[in-house]
C-alpha positions as CSV (number, residue, x, y, z in Angstrom):
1,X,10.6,26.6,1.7
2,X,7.0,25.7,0.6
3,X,7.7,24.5,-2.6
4,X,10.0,21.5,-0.4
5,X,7.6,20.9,1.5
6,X,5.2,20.7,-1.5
7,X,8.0,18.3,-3.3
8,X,7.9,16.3,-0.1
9,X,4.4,16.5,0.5
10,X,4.1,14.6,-3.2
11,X,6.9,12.0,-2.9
12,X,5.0,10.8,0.7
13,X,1.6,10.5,-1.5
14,X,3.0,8.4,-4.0
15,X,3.8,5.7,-1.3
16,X,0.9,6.1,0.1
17,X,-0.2,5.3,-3.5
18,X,1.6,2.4,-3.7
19,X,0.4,0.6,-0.7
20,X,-3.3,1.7,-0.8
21,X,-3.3,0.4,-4.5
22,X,-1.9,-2.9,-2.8
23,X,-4.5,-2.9,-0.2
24,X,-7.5,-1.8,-2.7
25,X,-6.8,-4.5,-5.1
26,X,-7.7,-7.0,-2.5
27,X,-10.8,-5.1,-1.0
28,X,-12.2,-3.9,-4.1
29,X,-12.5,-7.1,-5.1
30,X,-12.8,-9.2,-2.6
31,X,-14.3,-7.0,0.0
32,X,-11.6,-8.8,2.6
33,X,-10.3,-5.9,5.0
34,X,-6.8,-7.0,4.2
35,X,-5.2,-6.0,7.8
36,X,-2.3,-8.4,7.4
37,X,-1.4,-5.7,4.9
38,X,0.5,-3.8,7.4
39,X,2.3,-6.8,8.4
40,X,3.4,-7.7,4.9
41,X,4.5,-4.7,4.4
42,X,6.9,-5.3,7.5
43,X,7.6,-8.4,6.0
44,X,9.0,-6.6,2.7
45,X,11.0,-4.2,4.6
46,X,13.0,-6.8,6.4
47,X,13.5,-9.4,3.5
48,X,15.2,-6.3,1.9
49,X,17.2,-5.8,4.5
50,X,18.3,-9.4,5.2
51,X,19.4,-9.8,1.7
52,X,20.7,-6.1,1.0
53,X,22.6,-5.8,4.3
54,X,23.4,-9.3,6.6
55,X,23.7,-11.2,3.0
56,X,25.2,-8.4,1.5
57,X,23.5,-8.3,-2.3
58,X,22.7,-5.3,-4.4
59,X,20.7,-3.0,-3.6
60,X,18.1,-3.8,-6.8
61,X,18.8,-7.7,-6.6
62,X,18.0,-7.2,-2.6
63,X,14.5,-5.6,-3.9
64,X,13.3,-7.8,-6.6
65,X,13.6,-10.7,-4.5
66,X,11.9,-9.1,-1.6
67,X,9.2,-8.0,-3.9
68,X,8.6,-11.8,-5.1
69,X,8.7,-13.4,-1.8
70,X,6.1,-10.6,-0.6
71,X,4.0,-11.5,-3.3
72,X,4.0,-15.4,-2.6
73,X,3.3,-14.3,1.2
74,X,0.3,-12.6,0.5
75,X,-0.8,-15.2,-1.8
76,X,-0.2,-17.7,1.0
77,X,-2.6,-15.5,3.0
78,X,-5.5,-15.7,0.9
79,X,-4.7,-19.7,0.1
80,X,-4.4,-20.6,3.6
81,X,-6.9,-18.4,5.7
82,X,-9.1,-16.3,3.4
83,X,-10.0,-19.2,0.8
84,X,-10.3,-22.2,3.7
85,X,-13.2,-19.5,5.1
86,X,-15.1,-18.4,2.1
87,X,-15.6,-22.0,1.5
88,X,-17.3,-22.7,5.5
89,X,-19.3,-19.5,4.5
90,X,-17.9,-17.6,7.4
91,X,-18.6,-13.7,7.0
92,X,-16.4,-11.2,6.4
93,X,-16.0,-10.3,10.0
94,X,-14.4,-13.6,10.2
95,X,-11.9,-12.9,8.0
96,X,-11.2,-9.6,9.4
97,X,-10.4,-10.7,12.5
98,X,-8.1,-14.1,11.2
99,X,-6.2,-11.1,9.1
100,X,-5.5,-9.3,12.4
101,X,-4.4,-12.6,13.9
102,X,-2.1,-13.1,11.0
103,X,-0.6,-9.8,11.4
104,X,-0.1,-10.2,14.8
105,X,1.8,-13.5,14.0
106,X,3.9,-12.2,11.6
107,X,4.7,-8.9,13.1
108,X,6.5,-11.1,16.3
109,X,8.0,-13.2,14.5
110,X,9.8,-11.1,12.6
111,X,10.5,-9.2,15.7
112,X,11.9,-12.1,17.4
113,X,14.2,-13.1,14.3
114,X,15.4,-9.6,13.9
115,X,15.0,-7.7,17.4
116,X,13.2,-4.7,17.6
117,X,15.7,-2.1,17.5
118,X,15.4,0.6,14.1
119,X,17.9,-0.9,11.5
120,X,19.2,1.0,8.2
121,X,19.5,-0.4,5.0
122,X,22.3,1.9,3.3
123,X,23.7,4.4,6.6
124,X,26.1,6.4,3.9
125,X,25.0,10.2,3.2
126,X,23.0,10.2,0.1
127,X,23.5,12.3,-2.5
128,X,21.5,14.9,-2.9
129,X,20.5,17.0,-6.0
130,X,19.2,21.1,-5.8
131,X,16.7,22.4,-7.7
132,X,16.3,26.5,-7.2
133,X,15.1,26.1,-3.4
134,X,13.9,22.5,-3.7
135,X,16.5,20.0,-2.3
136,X,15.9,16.2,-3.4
137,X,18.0,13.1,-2.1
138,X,18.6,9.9,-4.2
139,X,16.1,7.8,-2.3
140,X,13.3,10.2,-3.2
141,X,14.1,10.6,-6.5
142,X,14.0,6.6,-6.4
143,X,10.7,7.3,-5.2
144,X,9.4,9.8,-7.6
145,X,10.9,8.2,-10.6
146,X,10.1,4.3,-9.8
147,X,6.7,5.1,-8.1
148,X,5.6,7.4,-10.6
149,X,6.3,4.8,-13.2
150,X,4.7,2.3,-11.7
151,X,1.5,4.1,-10.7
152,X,1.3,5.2,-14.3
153,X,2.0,1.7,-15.7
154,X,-0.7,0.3,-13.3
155,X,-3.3,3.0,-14.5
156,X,-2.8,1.9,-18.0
157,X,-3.4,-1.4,-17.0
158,X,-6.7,-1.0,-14.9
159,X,-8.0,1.1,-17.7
160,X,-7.0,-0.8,-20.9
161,X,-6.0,-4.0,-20.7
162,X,-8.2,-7.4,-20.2
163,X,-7.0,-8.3,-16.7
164,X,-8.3,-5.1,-16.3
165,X,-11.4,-6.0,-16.7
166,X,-11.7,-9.0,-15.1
167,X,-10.6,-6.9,-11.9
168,X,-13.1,-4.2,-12.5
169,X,-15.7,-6.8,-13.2
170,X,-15.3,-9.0,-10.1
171,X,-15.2,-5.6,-8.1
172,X,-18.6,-4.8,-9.7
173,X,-20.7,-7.9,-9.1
174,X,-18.5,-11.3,-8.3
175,X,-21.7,-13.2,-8.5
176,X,-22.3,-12.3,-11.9
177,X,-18.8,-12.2,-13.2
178,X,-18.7,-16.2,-12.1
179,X,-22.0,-16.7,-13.4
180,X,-20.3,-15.7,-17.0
181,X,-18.1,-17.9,-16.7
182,X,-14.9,-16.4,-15.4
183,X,-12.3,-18.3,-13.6
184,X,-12.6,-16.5,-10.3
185,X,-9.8,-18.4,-8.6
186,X,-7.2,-17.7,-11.4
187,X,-8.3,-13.8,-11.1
188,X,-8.4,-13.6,-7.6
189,X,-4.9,-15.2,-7.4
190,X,-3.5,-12.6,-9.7
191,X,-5.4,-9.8,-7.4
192,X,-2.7,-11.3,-4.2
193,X,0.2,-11.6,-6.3
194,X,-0.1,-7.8,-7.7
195,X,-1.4,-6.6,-4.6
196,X,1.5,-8.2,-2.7
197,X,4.0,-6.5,-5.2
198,X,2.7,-3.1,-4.5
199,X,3.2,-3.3,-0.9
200,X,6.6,-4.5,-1.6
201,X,7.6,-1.5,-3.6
202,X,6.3,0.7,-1.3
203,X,8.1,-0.8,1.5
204,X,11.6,-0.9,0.1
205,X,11.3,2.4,-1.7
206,X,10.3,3.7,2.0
207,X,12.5,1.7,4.5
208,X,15.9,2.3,1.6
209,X,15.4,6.2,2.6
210,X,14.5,5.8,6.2
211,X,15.2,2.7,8.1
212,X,12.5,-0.1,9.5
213,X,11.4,-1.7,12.4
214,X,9.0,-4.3,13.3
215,X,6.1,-2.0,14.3
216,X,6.3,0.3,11.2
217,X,3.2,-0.8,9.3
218,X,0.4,0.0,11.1
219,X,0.4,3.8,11.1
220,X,1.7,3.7,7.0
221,X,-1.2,1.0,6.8
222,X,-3.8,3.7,8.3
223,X,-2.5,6.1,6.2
224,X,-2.3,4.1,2.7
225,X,-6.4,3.0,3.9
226,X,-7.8,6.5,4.0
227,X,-6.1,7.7,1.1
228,X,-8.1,4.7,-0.3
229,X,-11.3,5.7,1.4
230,X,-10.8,9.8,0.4
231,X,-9.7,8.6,-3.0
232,X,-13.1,6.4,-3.6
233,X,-13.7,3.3,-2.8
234,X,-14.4,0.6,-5.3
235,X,-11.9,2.3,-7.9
236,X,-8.5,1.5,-8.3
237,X,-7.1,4.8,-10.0
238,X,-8.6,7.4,-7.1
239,X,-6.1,5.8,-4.6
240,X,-3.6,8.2,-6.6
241,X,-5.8,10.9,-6.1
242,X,-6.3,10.1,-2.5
243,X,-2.4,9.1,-1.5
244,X,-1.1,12.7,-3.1
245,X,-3.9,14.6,-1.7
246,X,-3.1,12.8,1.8
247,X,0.5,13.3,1.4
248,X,0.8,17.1,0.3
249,X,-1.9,17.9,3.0
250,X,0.6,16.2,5.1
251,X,3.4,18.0,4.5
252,X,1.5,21.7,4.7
253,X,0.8,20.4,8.0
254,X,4.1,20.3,9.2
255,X,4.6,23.5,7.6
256,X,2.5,25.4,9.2
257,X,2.2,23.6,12.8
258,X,4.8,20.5,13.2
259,X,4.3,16.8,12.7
260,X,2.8,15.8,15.4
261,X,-0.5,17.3,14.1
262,X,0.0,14.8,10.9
263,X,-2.3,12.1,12.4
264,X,-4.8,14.5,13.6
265,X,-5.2,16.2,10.3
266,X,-5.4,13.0,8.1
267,X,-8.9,11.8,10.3
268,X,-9.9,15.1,10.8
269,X,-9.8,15.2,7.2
270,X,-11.3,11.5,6.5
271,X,-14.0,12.6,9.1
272,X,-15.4,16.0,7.1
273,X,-15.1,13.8,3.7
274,X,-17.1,10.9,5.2
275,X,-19.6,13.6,6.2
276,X,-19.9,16.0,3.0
277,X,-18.8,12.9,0.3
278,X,-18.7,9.4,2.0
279,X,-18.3,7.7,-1.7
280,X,-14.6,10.1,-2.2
281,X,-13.6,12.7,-4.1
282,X,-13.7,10.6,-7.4
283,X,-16.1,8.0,-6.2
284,X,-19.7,6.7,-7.5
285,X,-22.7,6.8,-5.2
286,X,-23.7,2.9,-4.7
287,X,-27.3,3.0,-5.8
288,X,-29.4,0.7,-3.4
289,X,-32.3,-1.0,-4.8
C-alpha cells in the first residue's frame, strides 16, 4: 500500500515539475511573478479539450496544438502587458498585479465559453497495468514516461547547451548580460515560448487523467510555486527536486491522515524551510554587498 502511494506520490511531483519549471523560467529571469500562469494553464486544459473532444481530433494532435497555442498566449502576455510596462519603468508590483488582472480575464472568459461545470477529456476506463502491489493507469504512465523525458531533456539543456546560458546569465545579472551585448528581447521571447510549453504539458498530461474546470489553476499554481521556492530559487533544475519532494510528501499525507491535510502540509512545510533554509534545499545564499 505504501509503495502506491509512493508511485503516486512521484507521478504528482513530476507535474508539479512541469509547471513550476514553466513558471521559474519566467521568474528567474525576469523576476515577473507570472500569476497569469495559473490561468494559462486553464487555458491549455480547455484548448485540449475543445479540439480532442467537441472537434473530435486525436488525442496527441489535440495536445500539440494546445501546447503551441499556449505557448503563443503566454508570449502574448509578456508582448502586450509585461513589455508595454518595463518600458514606462513601472515596478514589479505593477506587473504583478496587471498578471492577476490577466488571469482573472482569462479565467471568465473561458468560463463563459465553456460553462463551469467539470468536463472529461477521454470518460472510457483506462487501462491499467500491476506491478507486485503497485497499480498504474495509462494516463500516469503518460505522465511518468512523457514527464520524465521531458524534465530530463530540459535538464540537459539548462546545463549544456548555449540557450542555456543565455537563461542562466540573464537570471544572474540582466544588466550585465545586455551590457555584453546579448539580444535580451530574442532571449526573453524564448523564456515565454518554453515556459508556455511547460505549462501546457503539464496541463494536458493532468486534465487527460482527471478532468478540468475553469477554476483548476490556482491551487496546482500554489503548488507548482512552492515546489519552486523549496526547490531553490534562481535555479531551474531544483524545481525537480522541489516538485517530487512536494508530491511524495503529498501523498504520505493522505496515507497516513487523508487529503484534506494536503494543503496544510505543503505551507506547513514551505513555512519550516523558509525558516531553517529560505534560499531551498539546493539553493545558493544571495550574498548582499
Amino acid at each position: 500500500m505504501l509503495g502506491q502511494f509512493l508511485i503516486n506520490g512521484i507521478i504528482t511531483g513530476i507535474l508539479y515539475s512541469l509547471l513550476a519549471i514553466g513558471f521559474a523560467l519566467v521568474y528567474n529571469t525576469t523576476k515577473l511573478f507570472h500569476i497569469v500562469a495559473a490561468a494559462i494553464y486553464v487555458f491549455a486544459a480547455y484548448m485540449f479539450y475543445l479540439f480532442s473532444v467537441t472537434l473530435g481530433m486525436p488525442v496527441l494532435m489535440a495536445a500539440i496544438i494546445a501546447i503551441i497555442l499556449t505557448m503563443g498566449l503566454n508570449l502574448l502576455t509578456d508582448v502586450s502587458v509585461y513589455r508595454p510596462l518595463k518600458k514606462r519603468n513601472a515596478s514589479n508590483n505593477v506587473a504583478f498585479v496587471a498578471s492577476i488582472g490577466m488571469m482573472t480575464v482569462i479565467v471568465n472568459l473561458i468560463a463563459l465559453c465553456f460553462g463551469n461545470e467539470t468536463k472529461v477529456i477521454d470518460n472510457t476506463i483506462h487501462r491499467s497495468f500491476t506491478f507486485g502491489s503497485v497499480i498504474i493507469t495509462t494516463p500516469q504512465i503518460w505522465q511518468l514516461v512523457v514527464g520524465g523525458l521531458v524534465i530530463a531533456a530540459f535538464l540537459v539543456f539548462i546545463g549544456l547547451s548555449s540557450w542555456g546560458v543565455r537563461f542562466r546569465a540573464l537570471s544572474a545579472d540582466s544588466v550585465l548580460f545586455e551590457t555584453l551585448g546579448d539580444n535580451t528581447a530574442n532571449t526573453r521571447t524564448f523564456v515565454f515560448l518554453m515556459s508556455g510549453a511547460f505549462i501546457a504539458l503539464a496541463s494536458c498530461l493532468t486534465v487527460y487523467d482527471i478532468g478540468l474546470d475553469p477554476h483548476m489553476g490556482m491551487n496546482v499554481f500554489f503548488n507548482a510555486m512552492v515546489a519552486m521556492i523549496i526547490g531553490g530559487v534562481g535555479r531551474f533544475g531544483t524545481c525537480v527536486l522541489g516538485g517530487i519532494t512536494l508530491g511524495v510528501l503529498q501523498a504520505l499525507t493522505v496515507f497516513q491522515f487523508s487529503s484534506n491535510w494536503q494543503n496544510a502540509v505543503t505551507f506547513v512545510l514551505l513555512l519550516i524551510l523558509l525558516f531553517i533554509r529560505p534560499q531551498g534545499i539546493a539553493g545558493h545564499k544571495k550574498q548582499s554587498v
